[in-house]
Residue, then its C-alpha position, 0 to 999 in steps of 0.5 A: x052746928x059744926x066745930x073745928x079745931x086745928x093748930x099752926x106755926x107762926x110764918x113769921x114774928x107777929x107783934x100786937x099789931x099783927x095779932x089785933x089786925x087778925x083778932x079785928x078781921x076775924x071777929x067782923x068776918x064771923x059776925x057777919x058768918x054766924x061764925x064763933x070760936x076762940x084764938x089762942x096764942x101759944x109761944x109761936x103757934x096758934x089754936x083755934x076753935x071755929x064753929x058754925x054751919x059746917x060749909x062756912x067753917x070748912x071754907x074758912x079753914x081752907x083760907x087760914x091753910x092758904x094765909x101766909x101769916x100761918x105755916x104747917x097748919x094741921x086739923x087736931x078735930x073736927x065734930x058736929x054738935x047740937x051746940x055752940x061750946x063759944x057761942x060767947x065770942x065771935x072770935x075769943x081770944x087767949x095769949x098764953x105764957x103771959x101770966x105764971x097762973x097759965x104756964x102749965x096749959x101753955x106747956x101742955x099746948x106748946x107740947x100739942x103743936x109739935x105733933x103733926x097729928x092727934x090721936x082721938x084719945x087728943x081731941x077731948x083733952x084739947x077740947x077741954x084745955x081750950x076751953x079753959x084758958 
């Protein structure tokens, strides 16, 4: 099992429609891959966890990085693992800033996506984070 995690800006405004067409290709896409992982919405940026076999996930991060709804796409980790942390999902998804109860992670991660890199002492702190929310 292979697992990778990256953050990205929004290209442009995204509405509900938007993110439900990007939540609906994505679930059907990893369905059929074995693909699981978890979208988060945070203010403008995206988090997203993807894992599977290590040749599919590193493709489709290489299609995310080429689609034009996301900019400045930076890899925070990647790791192999004997198990899937959200095999639950083909594709979770969390929008953050939406309830005071989630305002300290939004905070956090909206700090984390300003980064144009992530140091180790980085990768389980927001490993864990998204896990959570």
């Amino acid at each position: 099992m292979f697992q990778l995690i990256y953050v990205s800006d929004f290209a442009k405004s995204l509405d509900g429609n938007d993110l439900q067409e990007i939540l609906n290709t994505a679930r059907t896409n990893n369905t059929k891959l074995g693909v699981s992982g978890k979208l988060i919405k945070v203010s403008h940026h995206f988090f997203q966890v993807i894992e599977g076999d290590e040749a599919t996930v590193r493709s489709l991060y290489s299609e995310i990085k080429q689609d034009p709804r996301h900019e400045n796409v930076r890899l925070i980790t990647s790791k192999h693992s004997s198990t899937r942390e959200f095999g639950d999902w083909s594709m979770g998804f969390s929008s953050l800033l939406e309830s005071q109860q989630e305002y300290d992670a939004a905070f956090i991660l909206s700090e984390f996506a300003k980064r144009d890199s992530f140091s180790r002492a980085h990768h389980q702190g927001i490993g864990l984070l998204l896990k959570q929310v």
